[in-house]
Backbone as CSV, one residue per row, in Angstrom:
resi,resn,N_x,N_y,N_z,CA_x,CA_y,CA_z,C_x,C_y,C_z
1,UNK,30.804,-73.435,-56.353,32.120,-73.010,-55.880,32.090,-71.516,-55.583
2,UNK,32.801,-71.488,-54.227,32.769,-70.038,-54.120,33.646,-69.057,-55.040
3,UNK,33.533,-67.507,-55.295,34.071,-66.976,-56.101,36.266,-67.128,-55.909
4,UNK,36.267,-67.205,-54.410,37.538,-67.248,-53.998,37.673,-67.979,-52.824
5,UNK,38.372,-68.897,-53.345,38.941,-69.732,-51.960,40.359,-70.050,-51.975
6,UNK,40.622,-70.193,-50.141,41.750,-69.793,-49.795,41.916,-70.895,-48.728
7,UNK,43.447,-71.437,-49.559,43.809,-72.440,-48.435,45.538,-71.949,-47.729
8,UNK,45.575,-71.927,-46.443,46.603,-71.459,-45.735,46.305,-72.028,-44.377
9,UNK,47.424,-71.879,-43.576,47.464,-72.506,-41.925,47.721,-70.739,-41.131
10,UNK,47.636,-70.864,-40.353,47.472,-69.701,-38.922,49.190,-69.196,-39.360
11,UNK,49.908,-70.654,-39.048,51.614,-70.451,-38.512,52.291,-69.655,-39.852
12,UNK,51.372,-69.513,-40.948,52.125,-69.183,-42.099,52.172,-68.186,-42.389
13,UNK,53.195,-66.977,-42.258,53.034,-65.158,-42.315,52.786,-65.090,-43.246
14,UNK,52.973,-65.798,-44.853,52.388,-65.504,-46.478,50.517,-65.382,-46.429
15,UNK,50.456,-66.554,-45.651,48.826,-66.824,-45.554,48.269,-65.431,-44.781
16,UNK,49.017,-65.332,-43.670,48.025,-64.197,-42.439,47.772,-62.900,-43.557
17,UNK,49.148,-62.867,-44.639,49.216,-61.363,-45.256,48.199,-61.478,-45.925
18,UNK,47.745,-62.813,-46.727,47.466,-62.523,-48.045,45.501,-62.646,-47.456
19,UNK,45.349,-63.658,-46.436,44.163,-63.927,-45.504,43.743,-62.137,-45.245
20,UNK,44.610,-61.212,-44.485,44.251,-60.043,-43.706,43.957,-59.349,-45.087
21,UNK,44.553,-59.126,-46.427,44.021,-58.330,-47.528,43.061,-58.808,-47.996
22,UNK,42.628,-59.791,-48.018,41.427,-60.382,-48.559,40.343,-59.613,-47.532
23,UNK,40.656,-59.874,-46.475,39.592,-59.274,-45.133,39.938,-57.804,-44.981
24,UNK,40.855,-57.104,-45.600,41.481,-55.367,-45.362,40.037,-54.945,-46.493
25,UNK,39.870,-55.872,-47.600,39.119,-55.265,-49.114,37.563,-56.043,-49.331
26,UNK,37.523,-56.323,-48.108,35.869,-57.217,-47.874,35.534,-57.740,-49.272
27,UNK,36.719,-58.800,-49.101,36.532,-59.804,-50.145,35.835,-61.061,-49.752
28,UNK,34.929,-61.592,-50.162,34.677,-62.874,-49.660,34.886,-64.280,-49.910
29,UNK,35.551,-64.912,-49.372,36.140,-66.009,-49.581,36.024,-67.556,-48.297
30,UNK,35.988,-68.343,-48.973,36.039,-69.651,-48.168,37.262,-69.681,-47.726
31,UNK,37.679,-70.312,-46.196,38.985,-70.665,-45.916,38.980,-71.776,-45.609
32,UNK,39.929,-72.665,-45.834,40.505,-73.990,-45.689,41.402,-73.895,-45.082
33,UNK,41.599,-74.642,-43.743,42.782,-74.630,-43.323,43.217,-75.290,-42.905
34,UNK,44.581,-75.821,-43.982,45.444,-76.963,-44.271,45.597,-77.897,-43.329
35,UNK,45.780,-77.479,-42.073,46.117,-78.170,-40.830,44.706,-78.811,-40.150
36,UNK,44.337,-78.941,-40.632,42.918,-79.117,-40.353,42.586,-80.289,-40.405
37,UNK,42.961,-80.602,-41.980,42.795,-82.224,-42.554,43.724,-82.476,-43.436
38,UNK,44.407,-84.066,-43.308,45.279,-84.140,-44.664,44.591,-83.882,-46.284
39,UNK,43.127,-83.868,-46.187,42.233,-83.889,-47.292,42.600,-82.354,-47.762
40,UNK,42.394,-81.491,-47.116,42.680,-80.038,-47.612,44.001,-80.185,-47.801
41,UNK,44.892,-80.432,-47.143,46.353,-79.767,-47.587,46.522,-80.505,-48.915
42,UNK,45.800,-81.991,-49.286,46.126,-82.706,-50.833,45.128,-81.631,-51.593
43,UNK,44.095,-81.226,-51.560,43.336,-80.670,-52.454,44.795,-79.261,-52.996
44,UNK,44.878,-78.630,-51.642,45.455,-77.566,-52.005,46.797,-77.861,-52.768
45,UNK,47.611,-78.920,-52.750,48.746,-79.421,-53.277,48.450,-79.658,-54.979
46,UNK,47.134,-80.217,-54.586,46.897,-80.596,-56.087,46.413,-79.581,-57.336
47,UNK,46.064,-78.547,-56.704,45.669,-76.928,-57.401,46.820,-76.738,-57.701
48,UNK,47.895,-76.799,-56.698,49.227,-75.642,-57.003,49.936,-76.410,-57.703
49,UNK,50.186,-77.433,-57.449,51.149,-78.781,-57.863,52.156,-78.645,-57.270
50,UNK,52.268,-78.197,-55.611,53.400,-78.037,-54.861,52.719,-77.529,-53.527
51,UNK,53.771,-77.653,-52.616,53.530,-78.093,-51.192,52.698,-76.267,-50.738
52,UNK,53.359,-75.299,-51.690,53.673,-74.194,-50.860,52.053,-73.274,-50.895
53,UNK,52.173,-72.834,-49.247,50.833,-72.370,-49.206,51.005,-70.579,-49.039
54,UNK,49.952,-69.889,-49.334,48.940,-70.236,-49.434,48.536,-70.453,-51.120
55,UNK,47.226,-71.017,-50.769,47.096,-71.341,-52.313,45.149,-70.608,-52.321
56,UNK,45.913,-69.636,-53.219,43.687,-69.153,-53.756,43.590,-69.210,-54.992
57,UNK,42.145,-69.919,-55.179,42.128,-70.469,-56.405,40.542,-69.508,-56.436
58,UNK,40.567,-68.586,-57.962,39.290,-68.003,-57.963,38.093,-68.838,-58.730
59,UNK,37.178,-69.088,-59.030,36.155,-69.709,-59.442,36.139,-70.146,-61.221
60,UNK,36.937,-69.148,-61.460,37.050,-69.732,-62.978,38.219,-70.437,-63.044
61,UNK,38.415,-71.098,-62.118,39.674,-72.115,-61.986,41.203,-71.461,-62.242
62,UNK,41.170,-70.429,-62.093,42.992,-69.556,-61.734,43.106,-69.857,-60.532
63,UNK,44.455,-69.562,-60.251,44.914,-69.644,-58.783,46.089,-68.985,-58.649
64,UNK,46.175,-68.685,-57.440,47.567,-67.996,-57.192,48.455,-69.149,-56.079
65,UNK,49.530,-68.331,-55.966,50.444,-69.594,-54.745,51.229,-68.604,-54.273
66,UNK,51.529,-68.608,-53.003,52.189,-67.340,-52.163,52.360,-66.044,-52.949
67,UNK,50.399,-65.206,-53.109,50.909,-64.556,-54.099,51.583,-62.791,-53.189
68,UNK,52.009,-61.875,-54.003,52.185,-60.875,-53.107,50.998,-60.231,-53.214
69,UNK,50.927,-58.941,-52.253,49.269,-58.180,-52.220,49.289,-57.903,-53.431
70,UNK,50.248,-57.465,-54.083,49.889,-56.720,-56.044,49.476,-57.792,-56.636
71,UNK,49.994,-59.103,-56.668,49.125,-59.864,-57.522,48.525,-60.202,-57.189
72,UNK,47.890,-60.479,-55.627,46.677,-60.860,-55.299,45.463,-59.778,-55.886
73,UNK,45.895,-58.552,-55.759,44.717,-57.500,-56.045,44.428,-57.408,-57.499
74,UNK,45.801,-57.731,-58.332,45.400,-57.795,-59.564,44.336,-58.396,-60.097
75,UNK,44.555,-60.235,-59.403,43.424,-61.159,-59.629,42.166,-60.650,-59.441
76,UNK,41.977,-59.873,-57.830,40.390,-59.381,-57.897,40.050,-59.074,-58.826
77,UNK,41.166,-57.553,-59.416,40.407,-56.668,-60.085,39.454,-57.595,-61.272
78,UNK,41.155,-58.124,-62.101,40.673,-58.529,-63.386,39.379,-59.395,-63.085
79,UNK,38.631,-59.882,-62.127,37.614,-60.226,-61.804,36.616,-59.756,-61.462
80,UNK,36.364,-58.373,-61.033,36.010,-57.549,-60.827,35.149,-57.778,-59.299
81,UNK,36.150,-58.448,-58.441,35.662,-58.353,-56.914,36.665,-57.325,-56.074
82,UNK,37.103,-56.809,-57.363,37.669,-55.762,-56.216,37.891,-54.172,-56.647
C-alpha cells in the first residue's frame, strides 16, 4: 500500500484543493478516481463510512474525509512526509 492514497473526482473543489496541496508539497500519493469505477467510489465509501469525498487514507490505516489543508498537513507531518 502506498504511503497516501487519495480518492476524489475532477468536479469536486474539496478534492482539486486537497489533490493541488498534496502536489503544492511533493507528496506522493496514488489517485483514485471515483468516477472512474463503481469499485472505487465503494472502496472509498467503505474507508469513510459515507458518501463524501475526498477521502485519503495514509498507510497505517488513518484517513481523512474532506479534510481542510491544516488537517491535511497535520496528517503528513505527524507522519513525517511532510
Amino acid at each position: 500500500m502506498a504511503e497516501v492514497t487519495y480518492y476524489g473526482a475532477d468536479w469536486c473543489t474539496d478534492c482539486r484543493r486537497s489533490k493541488a496541496f498534496l502536489n503544492a508539497n511533493s507528496v506522493e500519493f496514488v489517485e483514485n478516481n471515483v468516477e472512474e469505477s463503481a469499485e472505487l467510489a465503494a472502496k472509498a465509501e467503505a474507508i469513510a463510512g459515507r458518501k463524501n469525498i475526498p477521502v485519503i487514507q495514509f498507510k497505517d490505516g488513518a484517513f481523512l474525509v474532506e479534510p481542510s489543508d491544516a488537517d491535511l498537513k497535520a496528517a503528513l507531518v505527524e507522519r513525517g512526509l511532510l
